[in-house]
C-alpha positions as CSV (number, residue, x, y, z in Angstrom):
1,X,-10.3,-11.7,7.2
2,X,-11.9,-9.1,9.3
3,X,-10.5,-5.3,10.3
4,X,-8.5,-6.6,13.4
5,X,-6.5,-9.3,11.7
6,X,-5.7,-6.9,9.0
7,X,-4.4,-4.0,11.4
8,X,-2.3,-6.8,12.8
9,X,-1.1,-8.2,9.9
10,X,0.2,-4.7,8.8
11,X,1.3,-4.4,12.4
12,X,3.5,-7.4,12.0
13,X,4.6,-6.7,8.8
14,X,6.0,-3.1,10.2
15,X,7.7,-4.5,13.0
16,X,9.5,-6.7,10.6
17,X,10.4,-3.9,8.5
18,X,11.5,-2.1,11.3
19,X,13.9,-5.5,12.8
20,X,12.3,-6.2,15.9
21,X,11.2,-9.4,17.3
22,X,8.7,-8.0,19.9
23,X,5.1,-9.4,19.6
24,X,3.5,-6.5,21.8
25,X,0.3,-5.2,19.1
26,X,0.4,-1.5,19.5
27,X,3.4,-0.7,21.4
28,X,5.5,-3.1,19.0
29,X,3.9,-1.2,16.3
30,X,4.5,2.2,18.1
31,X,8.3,0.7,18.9
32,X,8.7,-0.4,15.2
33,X,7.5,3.2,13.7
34,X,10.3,4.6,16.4
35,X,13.2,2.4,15.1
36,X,12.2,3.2,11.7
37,X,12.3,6.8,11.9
38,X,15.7,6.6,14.5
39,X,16.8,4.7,11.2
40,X,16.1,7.7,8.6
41,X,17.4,10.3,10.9
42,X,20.9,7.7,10.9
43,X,21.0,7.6,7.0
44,X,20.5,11.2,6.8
45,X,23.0,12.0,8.9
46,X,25.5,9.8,6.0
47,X,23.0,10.7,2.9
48,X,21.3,13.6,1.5
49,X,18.0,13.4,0.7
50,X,16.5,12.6,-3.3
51,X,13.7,13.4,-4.5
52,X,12.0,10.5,-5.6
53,X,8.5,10.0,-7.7
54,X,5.9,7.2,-7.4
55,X,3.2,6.8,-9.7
56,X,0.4,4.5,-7.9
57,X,-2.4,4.2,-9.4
58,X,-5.6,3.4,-7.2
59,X,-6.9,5.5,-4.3
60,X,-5.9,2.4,-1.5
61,X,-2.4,2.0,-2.0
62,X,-2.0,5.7,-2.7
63,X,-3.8,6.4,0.8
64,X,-1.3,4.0,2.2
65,X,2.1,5.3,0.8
66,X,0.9,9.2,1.6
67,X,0.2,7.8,5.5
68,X,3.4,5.4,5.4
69,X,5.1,8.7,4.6
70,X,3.9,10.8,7.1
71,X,4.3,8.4,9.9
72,X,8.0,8.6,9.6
73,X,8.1,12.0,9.4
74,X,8.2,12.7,5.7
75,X,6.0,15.2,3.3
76,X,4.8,13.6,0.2
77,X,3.8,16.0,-2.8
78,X,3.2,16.7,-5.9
79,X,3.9,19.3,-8.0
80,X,1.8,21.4,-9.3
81,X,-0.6,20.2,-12.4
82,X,1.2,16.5,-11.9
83,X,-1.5,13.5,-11.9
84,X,-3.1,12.8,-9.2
85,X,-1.4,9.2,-9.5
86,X,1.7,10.8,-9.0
87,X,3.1,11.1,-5.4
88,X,6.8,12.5,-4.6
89,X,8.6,12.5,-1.6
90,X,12.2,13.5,-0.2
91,X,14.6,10.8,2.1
92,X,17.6,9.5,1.1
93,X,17.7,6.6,-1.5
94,X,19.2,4.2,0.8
95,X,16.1,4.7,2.9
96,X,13.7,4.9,0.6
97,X,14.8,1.9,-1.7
98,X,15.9,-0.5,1.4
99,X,13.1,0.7,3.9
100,X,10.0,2.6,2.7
101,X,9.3,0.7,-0.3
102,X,9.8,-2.6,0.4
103,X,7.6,-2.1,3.4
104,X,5.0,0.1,1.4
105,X,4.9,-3.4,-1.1
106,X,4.2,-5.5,1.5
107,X,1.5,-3.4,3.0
108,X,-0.1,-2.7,0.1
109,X,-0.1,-6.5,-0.8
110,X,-1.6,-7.5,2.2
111,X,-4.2,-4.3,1.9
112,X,-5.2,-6.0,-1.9
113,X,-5.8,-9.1,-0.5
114,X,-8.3,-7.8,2.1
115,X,-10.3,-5.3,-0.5
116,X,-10.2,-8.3,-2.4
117,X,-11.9,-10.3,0.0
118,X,-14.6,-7.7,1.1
119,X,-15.6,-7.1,-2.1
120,X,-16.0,-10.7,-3.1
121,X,-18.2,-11.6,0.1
122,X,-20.3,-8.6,-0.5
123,X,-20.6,-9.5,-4.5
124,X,-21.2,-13.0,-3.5
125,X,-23.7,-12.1,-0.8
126,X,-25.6,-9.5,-2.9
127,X,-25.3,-10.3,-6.5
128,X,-24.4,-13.7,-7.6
129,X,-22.2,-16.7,-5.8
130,X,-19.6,-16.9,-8.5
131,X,-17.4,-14.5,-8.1
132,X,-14.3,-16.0,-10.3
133,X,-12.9,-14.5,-13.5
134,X,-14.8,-14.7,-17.0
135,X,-14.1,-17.7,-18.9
136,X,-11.7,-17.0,-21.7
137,X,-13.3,-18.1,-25.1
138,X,-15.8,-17.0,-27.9
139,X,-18.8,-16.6,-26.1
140,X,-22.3,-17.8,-27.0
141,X,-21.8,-16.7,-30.7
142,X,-24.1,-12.9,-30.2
143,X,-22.8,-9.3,-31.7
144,X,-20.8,-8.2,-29.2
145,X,-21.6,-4.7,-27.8
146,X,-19.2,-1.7,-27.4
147,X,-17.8,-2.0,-24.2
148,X,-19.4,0.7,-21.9
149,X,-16.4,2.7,-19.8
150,X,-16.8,3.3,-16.5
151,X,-16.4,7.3,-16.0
């Protein structure tokens, strides 16, 4: 999958998110980020906001939520001496539980796959062809090492 069919893929997956039907690229996109925040600014008007804490744990999907956030109009933080991992932000639960995440999960699924993808073509192409998982079993029957960790 290259960069274009990704951006559309998370296009499509926002306008769904957002209940449209329209298959315009950027201006459904554009349209769908509207509805969306036209959507929070409804629930608020019903709801107060909560403060609600996410704890994601790579850099990717972290990126992701933080810019998910923003584009409708919300500040994620956190506090001070919280991890890094650690992201808060403010919206009413209704919102956040039935809007934001759902489409933050999707996203970020869809972002996976495509990391996922890269970095097996460029192992594949640079290292070694087999990219699948170890084989589960004893071994060839040597002292295993320490495991190094990775700092």
């Amino acid at each position: 999958m290259d960069e274009a069919t990704l951006q559309d893929r998370l296009r499509k997956i926002e306008a769904l998110h957002a209940g449209t039907s329209s298959e315009g690229e950027r201006e459904a996109a554009r349209l769908a980020a509207e509805r969306i925040r036209a959507r929070l600014a409804e629930v608020r008007g019903r709801e107060a906001d909560f403060e609600q804490g996410y704890t994601l744990p790579d850099p990717w999907t972290r990126k992701l939520f933080i810019a998910l956030c923003r584009r409708y109009g919300l500040t994620p933080f956190r506090r001070p001496r919280m991890r890094y991992t650690s992201v808060h932000v403010r919206a009413p639960k209704t919102f956040l539980d039935e809007t934001l995440w759902p489409e933050f999960v999707a996203l970020a699924a869809e972002l996976r796959k495509h990391l996922e993808e890269i970095t097996d073509r460029a192992i594949r192409d640079a290292i070694h062809g087999d990219v699948s998982e170890a084989a589960e079993g004893e071994g060839t029957g040597t002292k295993a090492l320490p495991e190094p960790s990775i700092p």
